[in-house]
C-alpha positions as CSV (number, residue, x, y, z in Angstrom):
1,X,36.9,20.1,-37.9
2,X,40.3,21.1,-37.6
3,X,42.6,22.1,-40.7
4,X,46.2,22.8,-40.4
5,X,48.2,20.5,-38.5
6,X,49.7,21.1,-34.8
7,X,52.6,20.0,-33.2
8,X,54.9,19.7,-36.0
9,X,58.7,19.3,-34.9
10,X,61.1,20.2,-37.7
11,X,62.3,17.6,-39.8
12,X,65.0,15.5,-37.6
13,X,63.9,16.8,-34.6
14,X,63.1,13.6,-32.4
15,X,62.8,15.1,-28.8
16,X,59.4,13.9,-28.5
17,X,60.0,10.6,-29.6
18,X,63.2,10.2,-27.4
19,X,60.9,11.2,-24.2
20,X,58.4,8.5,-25.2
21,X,61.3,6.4,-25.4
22,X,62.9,7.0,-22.1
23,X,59.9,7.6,-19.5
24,X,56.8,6.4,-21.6
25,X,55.6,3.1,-20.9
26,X,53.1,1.9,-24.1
27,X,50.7,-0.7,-23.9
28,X,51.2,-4.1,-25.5
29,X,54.5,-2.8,-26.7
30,X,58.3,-4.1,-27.7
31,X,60.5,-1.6,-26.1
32,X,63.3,-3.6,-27.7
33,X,62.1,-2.0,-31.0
34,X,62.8,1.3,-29.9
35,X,66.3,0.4,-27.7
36,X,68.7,1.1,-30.2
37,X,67.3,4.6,-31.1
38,X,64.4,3.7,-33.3
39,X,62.0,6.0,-33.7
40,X,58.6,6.0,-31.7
41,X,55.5,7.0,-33.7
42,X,53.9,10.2,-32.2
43,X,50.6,11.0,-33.1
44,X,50.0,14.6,-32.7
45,X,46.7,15.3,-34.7
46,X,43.6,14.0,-36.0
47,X,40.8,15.4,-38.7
48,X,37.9,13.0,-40.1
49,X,39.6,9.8,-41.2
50,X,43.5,10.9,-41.1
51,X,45.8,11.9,-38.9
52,X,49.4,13.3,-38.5
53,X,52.7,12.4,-36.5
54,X,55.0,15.2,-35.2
55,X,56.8,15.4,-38.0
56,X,53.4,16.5,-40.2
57,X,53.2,12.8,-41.9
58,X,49.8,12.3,-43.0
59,X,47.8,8.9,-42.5
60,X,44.6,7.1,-43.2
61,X,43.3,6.1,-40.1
62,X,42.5,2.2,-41.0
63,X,41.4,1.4,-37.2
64,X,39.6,4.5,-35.9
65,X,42.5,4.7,-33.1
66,X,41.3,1.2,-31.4
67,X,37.7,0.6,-33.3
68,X,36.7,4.0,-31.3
69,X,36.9,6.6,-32.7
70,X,33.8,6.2,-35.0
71,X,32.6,10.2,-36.1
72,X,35.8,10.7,-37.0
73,X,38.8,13.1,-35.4
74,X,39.0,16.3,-35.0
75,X,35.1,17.3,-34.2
76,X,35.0,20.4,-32.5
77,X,31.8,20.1,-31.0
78,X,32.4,17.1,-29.0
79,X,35.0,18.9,-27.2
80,X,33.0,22.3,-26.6
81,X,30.4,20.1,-25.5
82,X,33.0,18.7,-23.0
83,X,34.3,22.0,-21.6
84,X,30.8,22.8,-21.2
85,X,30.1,20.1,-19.0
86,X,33.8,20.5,-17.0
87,X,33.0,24.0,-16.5
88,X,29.6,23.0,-14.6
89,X,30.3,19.7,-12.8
90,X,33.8,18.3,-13.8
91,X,33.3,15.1,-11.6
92,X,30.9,13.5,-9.2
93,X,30.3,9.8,-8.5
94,X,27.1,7.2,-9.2
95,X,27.9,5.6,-6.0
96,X,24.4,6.1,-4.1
97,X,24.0,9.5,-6.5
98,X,23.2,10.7,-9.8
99,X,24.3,13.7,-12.7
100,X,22.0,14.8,-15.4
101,X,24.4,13.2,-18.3
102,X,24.6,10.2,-17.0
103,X,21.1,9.7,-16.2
104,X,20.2,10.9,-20.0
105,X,22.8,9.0,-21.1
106,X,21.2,5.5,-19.2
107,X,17.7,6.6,-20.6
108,X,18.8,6.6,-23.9
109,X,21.0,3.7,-24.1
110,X,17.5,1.4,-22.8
111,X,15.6,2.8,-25.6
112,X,18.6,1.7,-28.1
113,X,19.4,-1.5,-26.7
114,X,17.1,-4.6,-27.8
115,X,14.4,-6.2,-25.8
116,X,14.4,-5.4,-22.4
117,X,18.0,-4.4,-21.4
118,X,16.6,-1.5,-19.6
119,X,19.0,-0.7,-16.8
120,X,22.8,0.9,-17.5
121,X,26.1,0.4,-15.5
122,X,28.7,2.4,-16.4
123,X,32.4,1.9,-16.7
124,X,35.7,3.3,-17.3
125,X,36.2,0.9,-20.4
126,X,35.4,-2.7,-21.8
127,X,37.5,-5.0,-20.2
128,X,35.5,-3.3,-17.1
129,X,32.6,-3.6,-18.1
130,X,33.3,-7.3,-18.7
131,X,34.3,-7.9,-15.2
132,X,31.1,-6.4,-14.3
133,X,28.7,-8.5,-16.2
134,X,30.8,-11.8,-14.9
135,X,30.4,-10.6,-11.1
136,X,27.0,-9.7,-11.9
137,X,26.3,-13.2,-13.2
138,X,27.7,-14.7,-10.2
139,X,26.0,-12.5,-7.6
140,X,22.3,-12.5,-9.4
141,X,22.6,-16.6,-9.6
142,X,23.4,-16.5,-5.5
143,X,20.4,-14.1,-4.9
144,X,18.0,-16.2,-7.2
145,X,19.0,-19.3,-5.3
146,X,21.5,-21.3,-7.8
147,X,25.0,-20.5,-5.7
148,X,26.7,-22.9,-7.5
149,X,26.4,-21.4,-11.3
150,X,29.7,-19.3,-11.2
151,X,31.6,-20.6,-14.6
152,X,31.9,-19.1,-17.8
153,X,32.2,-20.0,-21.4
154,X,33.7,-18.6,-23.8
155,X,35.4,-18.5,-27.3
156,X,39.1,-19.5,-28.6
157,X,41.4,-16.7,-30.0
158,X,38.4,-14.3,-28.4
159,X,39.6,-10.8,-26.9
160,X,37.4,-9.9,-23.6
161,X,40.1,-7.7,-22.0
162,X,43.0,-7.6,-19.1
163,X,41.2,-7.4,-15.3
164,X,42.3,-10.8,-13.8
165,X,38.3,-11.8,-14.4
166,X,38.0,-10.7,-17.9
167,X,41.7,-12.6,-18.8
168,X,40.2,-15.4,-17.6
169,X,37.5,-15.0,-20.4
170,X,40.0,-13.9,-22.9
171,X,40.9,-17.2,-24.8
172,X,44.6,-15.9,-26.3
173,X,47.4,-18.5,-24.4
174,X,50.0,-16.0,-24.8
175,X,47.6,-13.0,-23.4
176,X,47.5,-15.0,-20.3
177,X,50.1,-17.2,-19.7
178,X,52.1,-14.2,-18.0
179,X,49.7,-13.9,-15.3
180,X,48.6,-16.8,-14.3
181,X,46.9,-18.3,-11.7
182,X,43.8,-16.3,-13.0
183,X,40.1,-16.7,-12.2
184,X,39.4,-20.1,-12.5
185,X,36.4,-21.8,-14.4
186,X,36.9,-19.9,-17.8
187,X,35.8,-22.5,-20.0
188,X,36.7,-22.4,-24.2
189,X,34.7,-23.5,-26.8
190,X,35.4,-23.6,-30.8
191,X,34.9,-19.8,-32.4
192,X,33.8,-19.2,-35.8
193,X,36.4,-19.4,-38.3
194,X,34.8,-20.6,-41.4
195,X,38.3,-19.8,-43.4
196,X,40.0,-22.4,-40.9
197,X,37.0,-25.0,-40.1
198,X,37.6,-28.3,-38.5
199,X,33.9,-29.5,-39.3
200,X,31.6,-28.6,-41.9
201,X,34.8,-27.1,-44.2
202,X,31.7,-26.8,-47.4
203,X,28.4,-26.1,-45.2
204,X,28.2,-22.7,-43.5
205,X,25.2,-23.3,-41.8
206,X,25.9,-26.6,-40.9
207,X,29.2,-25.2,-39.6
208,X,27.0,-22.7,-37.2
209,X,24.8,-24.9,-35.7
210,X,28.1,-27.1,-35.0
211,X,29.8,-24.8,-33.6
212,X,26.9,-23.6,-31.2
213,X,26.4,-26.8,-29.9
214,X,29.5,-26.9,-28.8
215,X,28.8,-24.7,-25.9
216,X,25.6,-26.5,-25.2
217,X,28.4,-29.9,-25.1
218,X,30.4,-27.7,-22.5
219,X,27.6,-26.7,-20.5
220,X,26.3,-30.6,-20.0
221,X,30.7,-31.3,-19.2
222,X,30.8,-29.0,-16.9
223,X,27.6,-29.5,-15.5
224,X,24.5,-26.7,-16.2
225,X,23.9,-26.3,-12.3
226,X,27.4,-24.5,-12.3
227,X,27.8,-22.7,-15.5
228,X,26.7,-19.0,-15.1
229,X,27.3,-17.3,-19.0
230,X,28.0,-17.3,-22.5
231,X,30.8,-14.1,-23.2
232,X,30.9,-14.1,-26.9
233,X,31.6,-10.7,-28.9
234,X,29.3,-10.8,-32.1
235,X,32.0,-10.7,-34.5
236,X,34.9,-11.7,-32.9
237,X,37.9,-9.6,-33.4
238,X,40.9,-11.4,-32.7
239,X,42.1,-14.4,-35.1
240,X,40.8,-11.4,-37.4
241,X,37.1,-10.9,-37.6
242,X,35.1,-13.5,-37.4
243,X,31.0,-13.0,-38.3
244,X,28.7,-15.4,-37.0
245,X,27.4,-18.0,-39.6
246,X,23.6,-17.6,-40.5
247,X,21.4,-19.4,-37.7
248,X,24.6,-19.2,-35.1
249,X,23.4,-16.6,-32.7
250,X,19.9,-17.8,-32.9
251,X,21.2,-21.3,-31.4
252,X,23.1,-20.0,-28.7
253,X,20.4,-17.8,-27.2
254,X,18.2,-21.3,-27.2
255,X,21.0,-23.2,-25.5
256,X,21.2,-20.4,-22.9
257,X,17.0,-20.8,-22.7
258,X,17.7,-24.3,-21.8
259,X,20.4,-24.7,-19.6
260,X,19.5,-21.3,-17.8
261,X,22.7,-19.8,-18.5
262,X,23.1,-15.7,-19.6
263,X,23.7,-14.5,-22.7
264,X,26.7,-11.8,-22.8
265,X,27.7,-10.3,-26.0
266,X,30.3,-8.6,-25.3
267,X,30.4,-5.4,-27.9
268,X,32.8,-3.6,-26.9
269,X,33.9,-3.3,-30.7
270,X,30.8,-4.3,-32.4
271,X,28.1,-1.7,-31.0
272,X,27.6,2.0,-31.8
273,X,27.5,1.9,-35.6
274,X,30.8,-0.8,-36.6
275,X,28.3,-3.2,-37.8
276,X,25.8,-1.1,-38.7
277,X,23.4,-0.5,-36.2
278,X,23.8,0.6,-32.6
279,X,24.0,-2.8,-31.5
280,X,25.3,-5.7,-33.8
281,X,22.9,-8.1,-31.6
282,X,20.3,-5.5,-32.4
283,X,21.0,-5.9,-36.6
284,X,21.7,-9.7,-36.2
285,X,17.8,-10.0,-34.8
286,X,18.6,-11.6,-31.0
287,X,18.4,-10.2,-28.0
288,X,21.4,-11.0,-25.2
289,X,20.7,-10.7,-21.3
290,X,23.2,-8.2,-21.2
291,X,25.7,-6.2,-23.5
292,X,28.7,-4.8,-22.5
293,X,29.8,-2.0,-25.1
294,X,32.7,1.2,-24.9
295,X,35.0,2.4,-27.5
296,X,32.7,3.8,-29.9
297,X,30.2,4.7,-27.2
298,X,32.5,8.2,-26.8
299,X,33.9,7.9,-30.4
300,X,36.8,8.0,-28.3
301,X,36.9,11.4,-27.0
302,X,36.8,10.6,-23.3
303,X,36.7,6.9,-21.6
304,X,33.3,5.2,-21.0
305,X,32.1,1.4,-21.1
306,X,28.6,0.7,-20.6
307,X,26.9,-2.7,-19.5
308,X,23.6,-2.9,-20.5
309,X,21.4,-5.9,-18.5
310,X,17.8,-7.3,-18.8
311,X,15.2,-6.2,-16.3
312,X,15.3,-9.9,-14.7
313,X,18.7,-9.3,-13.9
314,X,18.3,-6.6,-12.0
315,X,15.1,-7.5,-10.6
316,X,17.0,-9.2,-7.1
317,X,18.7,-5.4,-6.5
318,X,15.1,-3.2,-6.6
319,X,13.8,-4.5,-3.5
320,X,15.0,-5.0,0.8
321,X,18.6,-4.8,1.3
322,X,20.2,-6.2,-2.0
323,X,22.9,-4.0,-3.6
324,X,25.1,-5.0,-6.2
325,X,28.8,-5.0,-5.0
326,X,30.9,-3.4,-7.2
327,X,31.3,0.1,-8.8
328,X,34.3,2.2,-10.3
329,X,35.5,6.1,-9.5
330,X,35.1,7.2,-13.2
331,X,32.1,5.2,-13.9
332,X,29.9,7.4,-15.8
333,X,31.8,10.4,-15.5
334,X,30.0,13.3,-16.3
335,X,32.0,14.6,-19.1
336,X,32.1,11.2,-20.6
337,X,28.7,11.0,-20.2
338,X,27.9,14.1,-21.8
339,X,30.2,13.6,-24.8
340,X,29.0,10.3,-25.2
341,X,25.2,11.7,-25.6
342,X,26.8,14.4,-28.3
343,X,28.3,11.3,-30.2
344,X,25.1,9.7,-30.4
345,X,23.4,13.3,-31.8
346,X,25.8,13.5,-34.7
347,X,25.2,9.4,-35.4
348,X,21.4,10.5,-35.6
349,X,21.6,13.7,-37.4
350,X,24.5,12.6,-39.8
351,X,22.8,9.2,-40.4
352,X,25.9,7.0,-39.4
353,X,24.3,3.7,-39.2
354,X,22.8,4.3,-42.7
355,X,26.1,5.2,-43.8
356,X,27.6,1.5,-43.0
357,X,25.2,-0.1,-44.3
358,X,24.8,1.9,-47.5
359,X,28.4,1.7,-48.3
360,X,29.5,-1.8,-46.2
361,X,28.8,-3.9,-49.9
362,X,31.2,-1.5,-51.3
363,X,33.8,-2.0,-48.8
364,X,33.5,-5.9,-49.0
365,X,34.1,-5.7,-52.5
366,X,36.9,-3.5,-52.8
367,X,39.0,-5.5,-50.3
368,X,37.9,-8.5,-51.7
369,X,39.8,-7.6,-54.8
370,X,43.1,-8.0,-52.4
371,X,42.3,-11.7,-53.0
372,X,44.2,-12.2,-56.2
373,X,47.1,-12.0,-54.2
374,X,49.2,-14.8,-54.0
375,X,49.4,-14.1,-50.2
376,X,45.8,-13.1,-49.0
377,X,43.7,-16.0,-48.6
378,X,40.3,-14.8,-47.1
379,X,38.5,-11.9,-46.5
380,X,36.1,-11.8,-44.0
381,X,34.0,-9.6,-41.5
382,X,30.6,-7.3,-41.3
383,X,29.7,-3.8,-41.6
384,X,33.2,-1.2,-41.0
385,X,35.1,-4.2,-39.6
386,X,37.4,-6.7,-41.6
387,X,39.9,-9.2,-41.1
388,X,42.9,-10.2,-44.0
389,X,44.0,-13.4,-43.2
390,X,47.7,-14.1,-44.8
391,X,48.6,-17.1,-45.8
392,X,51.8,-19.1,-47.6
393,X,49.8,-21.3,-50.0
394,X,46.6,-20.3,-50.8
395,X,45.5,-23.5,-52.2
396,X,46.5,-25.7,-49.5
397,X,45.4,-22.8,-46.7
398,X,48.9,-23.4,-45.3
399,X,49.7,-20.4,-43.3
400,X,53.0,-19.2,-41.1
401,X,55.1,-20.4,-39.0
402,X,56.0,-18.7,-35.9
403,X,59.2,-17.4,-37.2
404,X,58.0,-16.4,-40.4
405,X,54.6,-14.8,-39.0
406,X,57.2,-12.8,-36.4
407,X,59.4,-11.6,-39.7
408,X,55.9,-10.4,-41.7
409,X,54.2,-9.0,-39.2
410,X,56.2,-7.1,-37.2
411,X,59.5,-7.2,-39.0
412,X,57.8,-5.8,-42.4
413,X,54.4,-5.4,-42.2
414,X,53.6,-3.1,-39.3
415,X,56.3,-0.5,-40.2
416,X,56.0,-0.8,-44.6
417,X,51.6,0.1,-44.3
418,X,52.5,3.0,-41.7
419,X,55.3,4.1,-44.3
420,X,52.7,3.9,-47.1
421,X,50.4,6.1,-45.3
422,X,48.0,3.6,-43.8
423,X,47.3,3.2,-40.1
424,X,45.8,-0.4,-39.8
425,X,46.4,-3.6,-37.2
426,X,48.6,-6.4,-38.7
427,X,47.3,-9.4,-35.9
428,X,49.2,-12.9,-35.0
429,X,46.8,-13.6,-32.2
430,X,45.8,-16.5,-34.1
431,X,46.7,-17.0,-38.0
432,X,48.4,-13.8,-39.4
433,X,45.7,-11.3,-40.4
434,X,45.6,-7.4,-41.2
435,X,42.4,-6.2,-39.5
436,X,40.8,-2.9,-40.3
437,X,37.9,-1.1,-38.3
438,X,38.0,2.4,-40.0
439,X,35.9,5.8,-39.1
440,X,32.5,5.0,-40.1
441,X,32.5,8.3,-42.1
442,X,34.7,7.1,-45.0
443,X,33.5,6.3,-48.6
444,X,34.8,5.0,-51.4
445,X,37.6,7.2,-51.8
446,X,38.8,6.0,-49.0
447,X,38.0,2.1,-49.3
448,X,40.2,2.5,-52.7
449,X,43.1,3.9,-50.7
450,X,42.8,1.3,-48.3
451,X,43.2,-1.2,-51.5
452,X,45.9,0.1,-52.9
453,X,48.3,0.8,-50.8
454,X,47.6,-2.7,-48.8
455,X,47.8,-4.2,-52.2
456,X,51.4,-2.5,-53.1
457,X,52.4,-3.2,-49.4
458,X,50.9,-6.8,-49.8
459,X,52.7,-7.3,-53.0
460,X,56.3,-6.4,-52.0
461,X,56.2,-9.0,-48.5
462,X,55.3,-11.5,-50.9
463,X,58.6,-10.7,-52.8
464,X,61.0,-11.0,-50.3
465,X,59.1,-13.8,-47.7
């Protein structure tokens, strides 16, 4: 890895930050913040867990860039193995054709993957590689003779991406409401907030198998003839991390059984390593008819989404004329491809999945000790990925108001943890949370700096709410 920092302006010298502000156009961002000259964060370098801005700040990376970047920054031999694979084919399409890395990358992937989700469809990203597994839904049902099973169920609060399909799926209002009409028949279904349950408040089984059964409930509504899939992400990210009670996931792959609907998990955060195993379906003991995965697929060093799909699924497309519809340009690009097979190298030779799960009890704990705040009422979440849900009253559960969530989060909360040194996510896409998804190569001396700065952070909004 790197050593010295790059890109270091002199103190005061903004020009970098004044171009982002005048032609840069950031995602899911107020430019209101930045209108009367405030200054916009510029990330210049990254080395294992930290990274620096352009004027040589140093911070712990508390989200691995976007729950990606999971070996950590800075390795030089991901990006020699890029240049390697530039220099000898820098781009060529899957459409009717292959490359080597993307075919090595494929064969791989079906020998991680559970069961018999043999055959690999690559992306650009996840939100892509949702929209593929919803159009695949719909055009394997109309090949196997069941037209009419187009809909799709999915979970409140969840996070499935932006293509108009994949919006659809997401189940945040305020993601949507923007661009509405969408694609119609995204149906929502309870999630699995224990910390907020309407049913089952003392019974975390119980709670499960109640909120599973709601989706069988929605499939009989809506009739099982026209209800495709089941999108749910393992642990669901937004609403801030929410694992799925003990016996949950077992339910829903028998209400899929039943009604012959498809299983998605959509893993787009949870695979390669964040809960502990290459797959968090894999480590949670079911098997999905199809997984759609990206981020840490590359550990973020070039763009790649992957959706993984049983053998019956593609069973209609091996024979006569049948071709699936759909593809992307960058789908599988070759230097993503090869990256992404020198990511999963230094997971096997550097043991990453053994590293969550030898050091995840450790990292419950010490967040856990954020609870005798007055203003942190649950910790939650699995493996390298955790939610802090915030909260007025801790006894009574009461949370935020809108006003008071807006003045927390984004008026204190965002800016004071980057101040003290910590990159991490402070959420109100549901109640307000702080999520963290770190590199999965930190230890304890990281989990502790984690804990103490969100604690001293923690303890000052708390004074002046």
């Amino acid at each position: 890895m790197s050593t010295s920092p790059q890109y270091v302006n002199e103190p005061g010298d903004d020009r970098l930050a004044d171009s982002a502000r005048d032609h840069l156009w950031m995602h899911f961002t107020r430019h209101s913040t930045y209108e009367e000259g405030g200054h916009v964060p510029v990330i210049t370098r990254g080395d294992g867990a930290y990274i620096w801005d352009d004027q040589g700040n140093k911070y712990l990376d508390g989200l691995a860039g976007l729950f990606v970047v999971q070996v950590g920054h800075g390795r030089t031999e991901l990006a020699e193995v890029m240049a390697k694979q530039a220099s000898e084919l820098a781009f060529f399409p899957l459409w009717s054709y292959a490359h080597p890395p993307a075919i090595e990358l494929a064969d791989r992937l079906a020998e991680l993957a559970p069961g018999d989700l043999n055959r690999v469809f690559f992306t650009s990203g996840g939100g892509e590689a949702v929209e593929s597994a919803w159009k695949l839904a719909k055009q394997f049902f109309k090949l196997t003779g069941k037209p009419m099973k187009h809909k799709v169920i999915s979970r409140n609060v969840a996070y499935h991406g932006t293509p108009q399909g994949a919006l659809s799926i997401t189940g945040i209002p305020d993601a949507k409401k923007y661009f509405e009409p969408l694609v119609p028949t995204g149906i929502k279904v309870p999630n699995t907030n224990f910390y907020r349950a309407t049913e089952h408040g003392d019974d975390l089984n119980a709670f499960g198998q109640w909120a599973a059964n709601r989706i069988a409930e929605a499939i009989e509504f809506e009739g099982p003839e026209t209800v495709a899939a089941v999108f749910l992400e393992p642990v669901q990210n937004s609403g801030g991390c929410f694992p799925p009670p003990p016996g949950y996931l077992e339910r829903v792959r028998e209400i899929c059984d039943e009604y012959d609907v498809l299983f998605v998990a959509d893993e787009t955060i949870c695979a390669y390593g964040r809960i502990g195993d290459y797959f968090a379906t894999k480590r949670y003991g079911v098997t999905p008819d199809i997984i759609t995965s990206a981020k840490g697929l590359t550990s973020g060093y070039a763009p790649l989404g992957a959706m993984i799909v049983s053998d019956r699924l593609f069973e209609p497309f091996r024979h006569g004329q049948e071709y699936f519809a759909h593809g992307y340009t960058w789908g599988g690009h070759p230097v993503a491809t090869a990256v992404a097979m020198a990511n999963l190298d230094i997971f096997e030779r550097e043991g990453i999945n053994e590293h969550v799960q030898a050091n995840e009890g450790a990292f419950r704990s010490t967040l856990e000790k954020l609870t005798d705040l007055p203003i942190v009422g649950d910790v939650r979440g699995d493996g390298y990925f955790y939610g802090i849900e915030l909260v007025k009253d801790k006894k009574t559960k009461e949370t935020f108001n809108d006003d008071e969530a807006e003045r927390l989060l984004r008026g204190f909360l965002s800016k004071a943890l980057f101040d003290a040194g910590l990159y991490c996510r402070a959420d109100d896409r549901g109640d307000p949370v702080i999520q963290l998804a770190p590199p999965l190569i930190i230890g304890q001396p990281e989990f502790d700096q984690i804990e103490s700065t969100l604690r001293s952070v923690l303890t000052e909004a708390w004074s002046i709410l």
